[in-house]
MARBA-3410 file (N, C-alpha, C, O; in Angstrom, 1 decimal):
151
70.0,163.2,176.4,70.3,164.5,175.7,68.9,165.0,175.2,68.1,164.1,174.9 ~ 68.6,166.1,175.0,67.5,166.9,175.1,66.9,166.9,173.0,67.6,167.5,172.3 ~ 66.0,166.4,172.7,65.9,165.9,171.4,66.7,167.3,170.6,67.6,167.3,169.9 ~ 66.2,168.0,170.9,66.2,169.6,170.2,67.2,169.9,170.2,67.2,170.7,169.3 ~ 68.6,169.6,170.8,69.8,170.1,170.8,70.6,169.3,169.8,71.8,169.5,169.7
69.8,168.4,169.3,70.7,167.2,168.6,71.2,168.1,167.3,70.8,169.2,167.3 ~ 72.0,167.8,166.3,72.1,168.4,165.2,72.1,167.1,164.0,72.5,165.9,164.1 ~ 71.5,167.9,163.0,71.3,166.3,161.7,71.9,167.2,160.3,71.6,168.1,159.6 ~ 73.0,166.4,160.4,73.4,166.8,159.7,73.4,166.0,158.2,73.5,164.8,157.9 ~ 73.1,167.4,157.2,72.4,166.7,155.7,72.6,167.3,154.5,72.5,168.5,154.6
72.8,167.1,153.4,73.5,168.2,152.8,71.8,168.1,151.1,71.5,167.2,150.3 ~ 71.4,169.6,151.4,70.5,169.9,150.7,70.7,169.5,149.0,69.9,169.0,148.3 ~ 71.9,169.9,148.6,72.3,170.2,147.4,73.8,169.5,147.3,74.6,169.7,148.2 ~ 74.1,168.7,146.5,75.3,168.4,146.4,76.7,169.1,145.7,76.5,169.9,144.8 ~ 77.4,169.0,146.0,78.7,170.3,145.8,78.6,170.1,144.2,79.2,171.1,143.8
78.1,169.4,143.3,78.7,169.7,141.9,77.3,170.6,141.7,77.5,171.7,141.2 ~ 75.6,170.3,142.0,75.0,171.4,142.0,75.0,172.5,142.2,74.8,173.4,141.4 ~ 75.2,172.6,143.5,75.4,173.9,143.6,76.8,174.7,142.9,76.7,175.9,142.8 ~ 77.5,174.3,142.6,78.9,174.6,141.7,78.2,175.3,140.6,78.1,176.5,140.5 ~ 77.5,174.2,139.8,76.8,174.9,138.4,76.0,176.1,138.7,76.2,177.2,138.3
75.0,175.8,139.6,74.4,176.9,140.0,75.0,178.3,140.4,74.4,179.4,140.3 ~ 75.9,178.2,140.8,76.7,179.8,141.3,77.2,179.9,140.0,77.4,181.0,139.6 ~ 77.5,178.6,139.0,78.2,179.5,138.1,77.1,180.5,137.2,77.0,181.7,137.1 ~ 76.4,179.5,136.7,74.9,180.0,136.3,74.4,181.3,136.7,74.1,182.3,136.0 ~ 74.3,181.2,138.0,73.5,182.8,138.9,74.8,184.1,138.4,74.3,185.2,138.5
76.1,184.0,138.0,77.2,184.9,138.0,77.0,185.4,136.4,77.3,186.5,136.0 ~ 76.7,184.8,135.8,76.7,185.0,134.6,75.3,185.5,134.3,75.1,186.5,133.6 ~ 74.4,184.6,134.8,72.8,185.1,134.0,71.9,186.3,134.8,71.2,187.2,134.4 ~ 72.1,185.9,135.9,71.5,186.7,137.2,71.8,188.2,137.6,72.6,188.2,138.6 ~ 71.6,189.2,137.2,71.8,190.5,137.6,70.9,191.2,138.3,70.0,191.7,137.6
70.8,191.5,139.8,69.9,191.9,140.1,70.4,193.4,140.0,71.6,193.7,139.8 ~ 69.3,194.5,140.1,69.6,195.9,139.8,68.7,196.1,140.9,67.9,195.3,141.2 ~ 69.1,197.8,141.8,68.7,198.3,142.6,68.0,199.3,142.2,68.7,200.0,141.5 ~ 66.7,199.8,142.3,66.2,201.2,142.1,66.6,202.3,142.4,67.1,202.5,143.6 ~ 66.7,203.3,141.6,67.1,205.1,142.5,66.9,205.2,143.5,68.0,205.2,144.1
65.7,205.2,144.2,65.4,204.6,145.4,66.1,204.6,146.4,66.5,205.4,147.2 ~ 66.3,202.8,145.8,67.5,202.1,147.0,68.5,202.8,147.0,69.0,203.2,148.1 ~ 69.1,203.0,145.8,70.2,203.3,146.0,70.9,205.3,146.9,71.9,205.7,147.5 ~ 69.6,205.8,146.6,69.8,206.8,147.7,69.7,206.6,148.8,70.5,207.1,149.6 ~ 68.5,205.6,149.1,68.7,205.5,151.1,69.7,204.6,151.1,69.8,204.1,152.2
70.5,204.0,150.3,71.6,203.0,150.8,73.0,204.3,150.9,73.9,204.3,151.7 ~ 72.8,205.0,150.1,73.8,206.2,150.1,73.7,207.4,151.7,74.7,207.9,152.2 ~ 72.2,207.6,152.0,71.9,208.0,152.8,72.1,207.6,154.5,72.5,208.2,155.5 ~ 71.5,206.2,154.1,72.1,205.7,155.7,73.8,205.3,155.8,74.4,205.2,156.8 ~ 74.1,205.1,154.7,75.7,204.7,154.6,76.6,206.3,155.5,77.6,206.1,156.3
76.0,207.7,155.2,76.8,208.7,155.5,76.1,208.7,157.3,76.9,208.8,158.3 ~ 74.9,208.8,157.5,74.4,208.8,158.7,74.9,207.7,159.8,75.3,208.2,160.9 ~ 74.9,206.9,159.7,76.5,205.7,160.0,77.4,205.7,160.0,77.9,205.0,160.9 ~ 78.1,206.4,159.3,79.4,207.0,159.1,79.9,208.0,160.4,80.9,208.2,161.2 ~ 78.6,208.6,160.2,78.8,209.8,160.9,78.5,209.4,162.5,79.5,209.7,163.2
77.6,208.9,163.0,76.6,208.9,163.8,78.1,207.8,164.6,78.2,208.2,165.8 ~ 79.2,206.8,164.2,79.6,205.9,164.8,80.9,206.2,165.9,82.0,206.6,165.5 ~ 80.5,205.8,167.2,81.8,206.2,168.2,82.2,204.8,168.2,83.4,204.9,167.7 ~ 81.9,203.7,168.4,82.9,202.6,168.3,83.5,202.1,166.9,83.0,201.4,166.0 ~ 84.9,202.7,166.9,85.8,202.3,166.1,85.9,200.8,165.8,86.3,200.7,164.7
85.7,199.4,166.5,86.1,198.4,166.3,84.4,197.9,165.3,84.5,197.5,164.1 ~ 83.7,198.0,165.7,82.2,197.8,165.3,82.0,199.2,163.6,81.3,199.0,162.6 ~ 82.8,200.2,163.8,82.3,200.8,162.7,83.3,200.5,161.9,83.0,201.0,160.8 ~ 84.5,199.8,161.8,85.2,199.5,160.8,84.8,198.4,159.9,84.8,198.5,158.7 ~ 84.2,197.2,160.7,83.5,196.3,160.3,82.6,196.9,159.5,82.8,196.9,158.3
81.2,197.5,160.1,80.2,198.0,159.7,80.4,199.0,158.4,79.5,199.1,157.6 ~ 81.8,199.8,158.3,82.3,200.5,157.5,82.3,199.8,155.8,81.6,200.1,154.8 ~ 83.3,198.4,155.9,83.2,197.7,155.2,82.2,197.5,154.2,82.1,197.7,153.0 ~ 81.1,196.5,155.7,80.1,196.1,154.8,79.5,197.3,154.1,79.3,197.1,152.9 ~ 79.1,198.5,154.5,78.5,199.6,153.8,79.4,199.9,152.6,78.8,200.2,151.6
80.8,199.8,152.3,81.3,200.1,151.5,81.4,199.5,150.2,81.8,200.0,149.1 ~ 81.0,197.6,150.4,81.4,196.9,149.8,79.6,197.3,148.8,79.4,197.5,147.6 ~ 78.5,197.4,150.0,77.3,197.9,149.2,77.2,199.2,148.1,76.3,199.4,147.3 ~ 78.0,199.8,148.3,78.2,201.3,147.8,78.6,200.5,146.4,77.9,200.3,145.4 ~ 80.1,200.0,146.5,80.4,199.6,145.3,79.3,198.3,144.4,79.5,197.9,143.3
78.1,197.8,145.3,77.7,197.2,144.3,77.0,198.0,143.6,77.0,197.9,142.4 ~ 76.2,199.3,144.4,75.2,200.2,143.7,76.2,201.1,142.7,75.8,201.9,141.8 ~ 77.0,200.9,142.8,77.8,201.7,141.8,77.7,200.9,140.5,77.2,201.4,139.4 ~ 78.1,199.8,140.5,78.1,198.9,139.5,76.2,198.7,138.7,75.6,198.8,137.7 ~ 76.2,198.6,139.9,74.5,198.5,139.5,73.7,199.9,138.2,73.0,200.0,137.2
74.5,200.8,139.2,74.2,202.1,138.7,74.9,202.2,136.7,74.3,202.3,135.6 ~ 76.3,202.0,137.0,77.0,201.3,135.7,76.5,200.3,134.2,76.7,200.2,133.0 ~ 75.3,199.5,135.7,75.0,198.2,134.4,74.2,199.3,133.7,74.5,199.9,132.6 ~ 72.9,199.7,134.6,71.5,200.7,134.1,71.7,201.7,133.1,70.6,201.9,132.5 ~ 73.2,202.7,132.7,74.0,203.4,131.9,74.2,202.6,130.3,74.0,203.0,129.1
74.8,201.1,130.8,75.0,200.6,129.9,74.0,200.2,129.0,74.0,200.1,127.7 ~ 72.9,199.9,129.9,72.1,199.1,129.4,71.1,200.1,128.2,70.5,199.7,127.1 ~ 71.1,201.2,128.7,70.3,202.3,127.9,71.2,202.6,126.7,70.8,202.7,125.6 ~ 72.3,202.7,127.2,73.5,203.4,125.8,73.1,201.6,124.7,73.1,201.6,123.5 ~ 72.8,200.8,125.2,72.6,198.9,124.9,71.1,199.1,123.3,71.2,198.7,122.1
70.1,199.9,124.0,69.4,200.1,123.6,69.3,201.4,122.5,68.9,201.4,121.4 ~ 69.9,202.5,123.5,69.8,203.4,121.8,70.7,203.2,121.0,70.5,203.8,119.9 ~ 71.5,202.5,120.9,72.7,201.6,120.1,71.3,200.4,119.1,71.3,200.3,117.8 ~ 70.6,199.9,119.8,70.3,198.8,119.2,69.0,199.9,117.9,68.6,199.6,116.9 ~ 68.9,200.9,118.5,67.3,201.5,118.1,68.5,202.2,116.9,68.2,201.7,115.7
69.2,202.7,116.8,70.0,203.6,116.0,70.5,202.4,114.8,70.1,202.7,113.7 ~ 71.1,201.5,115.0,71.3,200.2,114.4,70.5,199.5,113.4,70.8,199.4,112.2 ~ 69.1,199.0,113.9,67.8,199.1,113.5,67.3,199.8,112.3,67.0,199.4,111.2 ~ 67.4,201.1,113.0,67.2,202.5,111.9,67.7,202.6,111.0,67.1,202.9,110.0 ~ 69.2,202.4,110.9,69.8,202.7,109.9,70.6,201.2,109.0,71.7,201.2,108.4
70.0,200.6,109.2,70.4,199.3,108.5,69.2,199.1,107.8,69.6,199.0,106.6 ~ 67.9,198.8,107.9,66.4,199.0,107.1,66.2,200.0,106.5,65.5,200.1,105.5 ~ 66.9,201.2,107.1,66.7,202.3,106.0,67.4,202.2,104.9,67.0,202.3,103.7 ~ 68.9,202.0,105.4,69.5,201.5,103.5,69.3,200.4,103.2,68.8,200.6,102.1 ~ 69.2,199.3,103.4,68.9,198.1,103.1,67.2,197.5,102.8,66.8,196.6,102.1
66.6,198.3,103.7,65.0,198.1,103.2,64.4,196.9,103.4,63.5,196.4,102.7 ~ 64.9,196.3,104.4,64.6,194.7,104.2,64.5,194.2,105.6,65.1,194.9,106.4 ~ 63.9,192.9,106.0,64.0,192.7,107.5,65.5,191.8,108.0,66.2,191.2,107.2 ~ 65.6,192.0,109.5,67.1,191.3,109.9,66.4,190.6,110.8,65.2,190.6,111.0 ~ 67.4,189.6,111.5,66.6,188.5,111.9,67.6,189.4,113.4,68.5,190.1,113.3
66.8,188.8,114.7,68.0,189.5,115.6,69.2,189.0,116.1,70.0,189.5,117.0 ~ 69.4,187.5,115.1,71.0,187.3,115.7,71.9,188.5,115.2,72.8,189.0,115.8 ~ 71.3,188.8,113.7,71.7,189.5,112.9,72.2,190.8,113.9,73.3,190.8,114.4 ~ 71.6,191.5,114.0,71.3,192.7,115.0,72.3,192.7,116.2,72.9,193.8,116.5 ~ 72.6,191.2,116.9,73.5,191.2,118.0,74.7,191.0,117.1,75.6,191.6,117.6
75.1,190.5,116.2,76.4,190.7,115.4,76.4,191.7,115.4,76.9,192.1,116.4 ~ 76.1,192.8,114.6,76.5,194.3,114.4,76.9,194.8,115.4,78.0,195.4,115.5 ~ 75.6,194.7,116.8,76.2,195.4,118.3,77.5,194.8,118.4,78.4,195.7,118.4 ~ 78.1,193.2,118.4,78.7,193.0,118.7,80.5,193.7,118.0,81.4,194.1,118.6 ~ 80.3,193.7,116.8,81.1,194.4,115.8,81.2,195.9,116.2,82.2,196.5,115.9
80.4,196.3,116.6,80.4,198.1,117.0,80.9,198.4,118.0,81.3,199.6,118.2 ~ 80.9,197.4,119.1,81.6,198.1,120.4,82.3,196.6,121.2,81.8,196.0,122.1 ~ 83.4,196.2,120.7,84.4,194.8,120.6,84.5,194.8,122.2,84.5,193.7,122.8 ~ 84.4,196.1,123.0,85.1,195.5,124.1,83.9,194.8,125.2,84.2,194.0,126.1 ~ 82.6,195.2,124.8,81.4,195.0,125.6,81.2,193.1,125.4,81.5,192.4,124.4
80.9,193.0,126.1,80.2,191.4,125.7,78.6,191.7,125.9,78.0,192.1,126.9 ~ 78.1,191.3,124.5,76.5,191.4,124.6,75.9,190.0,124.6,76.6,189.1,124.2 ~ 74.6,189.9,124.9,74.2,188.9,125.0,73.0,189.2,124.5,72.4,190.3,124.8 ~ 72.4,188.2,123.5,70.5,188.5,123.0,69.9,189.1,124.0,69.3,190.2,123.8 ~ 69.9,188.5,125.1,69.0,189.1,126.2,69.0,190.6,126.5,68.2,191.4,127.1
70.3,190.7,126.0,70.2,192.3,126.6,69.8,193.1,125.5,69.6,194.3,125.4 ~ 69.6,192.3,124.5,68.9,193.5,123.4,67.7,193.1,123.3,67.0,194.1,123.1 ~ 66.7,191.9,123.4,65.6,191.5,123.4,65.0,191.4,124.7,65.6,190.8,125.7 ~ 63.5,192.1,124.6,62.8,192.7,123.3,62.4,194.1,123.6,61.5,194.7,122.9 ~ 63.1,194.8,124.8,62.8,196.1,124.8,63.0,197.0,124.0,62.3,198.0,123.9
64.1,196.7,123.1,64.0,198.2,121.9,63.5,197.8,121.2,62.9,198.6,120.5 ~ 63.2,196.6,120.8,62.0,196.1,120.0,60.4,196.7,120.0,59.8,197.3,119.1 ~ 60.1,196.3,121.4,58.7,196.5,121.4,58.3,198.1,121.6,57.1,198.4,121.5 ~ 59.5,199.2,121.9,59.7,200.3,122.2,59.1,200.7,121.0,58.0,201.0,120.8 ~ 60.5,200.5,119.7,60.2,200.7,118.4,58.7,200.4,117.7,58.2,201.4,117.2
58.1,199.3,117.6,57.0,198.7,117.7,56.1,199.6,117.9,55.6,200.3,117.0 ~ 55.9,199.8,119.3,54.8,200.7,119.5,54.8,202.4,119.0,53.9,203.2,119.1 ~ 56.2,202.6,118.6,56.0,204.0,117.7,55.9,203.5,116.7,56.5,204.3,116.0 ~ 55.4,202.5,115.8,55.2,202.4,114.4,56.2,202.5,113.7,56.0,202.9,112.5 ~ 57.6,202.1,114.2,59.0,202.4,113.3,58.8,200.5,112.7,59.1,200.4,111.5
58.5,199.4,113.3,58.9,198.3,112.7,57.7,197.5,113.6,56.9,197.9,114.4 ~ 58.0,196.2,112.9,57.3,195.1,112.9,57.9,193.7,113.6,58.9,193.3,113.0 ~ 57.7,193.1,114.5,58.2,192.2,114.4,57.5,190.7,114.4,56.3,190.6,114.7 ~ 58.5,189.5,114.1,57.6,188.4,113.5,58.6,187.2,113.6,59.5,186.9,112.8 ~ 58.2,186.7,114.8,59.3,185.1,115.6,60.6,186.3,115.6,60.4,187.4,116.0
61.8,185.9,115.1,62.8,187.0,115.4,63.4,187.1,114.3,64.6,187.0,114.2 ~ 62.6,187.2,113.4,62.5,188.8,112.8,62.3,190.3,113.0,61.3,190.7,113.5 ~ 63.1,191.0,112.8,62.4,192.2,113.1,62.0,193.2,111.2,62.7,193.4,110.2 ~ 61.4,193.4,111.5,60.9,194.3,109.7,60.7,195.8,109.9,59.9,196.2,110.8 ~ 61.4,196.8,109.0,61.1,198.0,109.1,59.6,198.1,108.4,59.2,197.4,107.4
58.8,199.6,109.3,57.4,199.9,108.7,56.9,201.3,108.1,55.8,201.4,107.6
END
């Protein structure tokens, strides 16, 4: 038998690894698409659409384009959220040091987000450290380990 044709079969990763791992990647891993992409994926998706005489091949093909549309949708969704995430967290910030006058630490900070909009699930990461360092560099606050201090 010809060596090359043989098959060796071997398993890279074992099933409870990679288990954790997919759970891991679903939860922490968000990839986002640029404007960009998401126009030439919108773009070739209609040119495809359009351009297709085989019915059996473009239903398929239909699919997969469709199933990408709805990721860029969602994608499009996270990028919305994530901004409303941020002037939420900057507006928050502002007006909790202005009456209070004092620094919060940012668990602090993700409690209140979390209290202000029950149905979102936030996570530290999504508020640190972009409206942080935003703020920061307009001279509205300070920050120090995670603390944040109004200035």
């Amino acid at each position: 038998m010809w060596p090359y044709l043989q098959t060796m079969e071997q398993d890279v990763l074992d099933i409870s690894t990679l288990t954790d791992y997919v759970s891991y990647a679903r939860k922490r891993i968000h990839p986002q698409l640029s404007d960009e992409a998401d126009d030439e994926l919108i773009t070739d998706f209609v040119k495809i659409r359009g351009n297709n005489n085989n019915s059996e091949a473009g239903s398929f093909l239909h699919r997969n384009i469709d199933k990408d549309l709805i990721t860029s949708d969602v994608s499009a969704s996270e990028r919305i959220r994530r901004k409303s995430l941020i002037q939420d967290t900057r507006n928050l910030i502002m007006e909790k040091m202005q009456i209070e006058g004092r620094s919060m630490h940012l668990l602090e900070i993700l409690e209140e987000l979390k209290n202000q909009s029950p149905g979102n699930e936030i996570h530290l990461n999504d508020v640190s450290p972009f409206p942080f360092s935003t703020l920061a560099n307009e001279g509205c606050l300070s920050m120090a380990g995670d603390s944040v201090k109004r200035t």
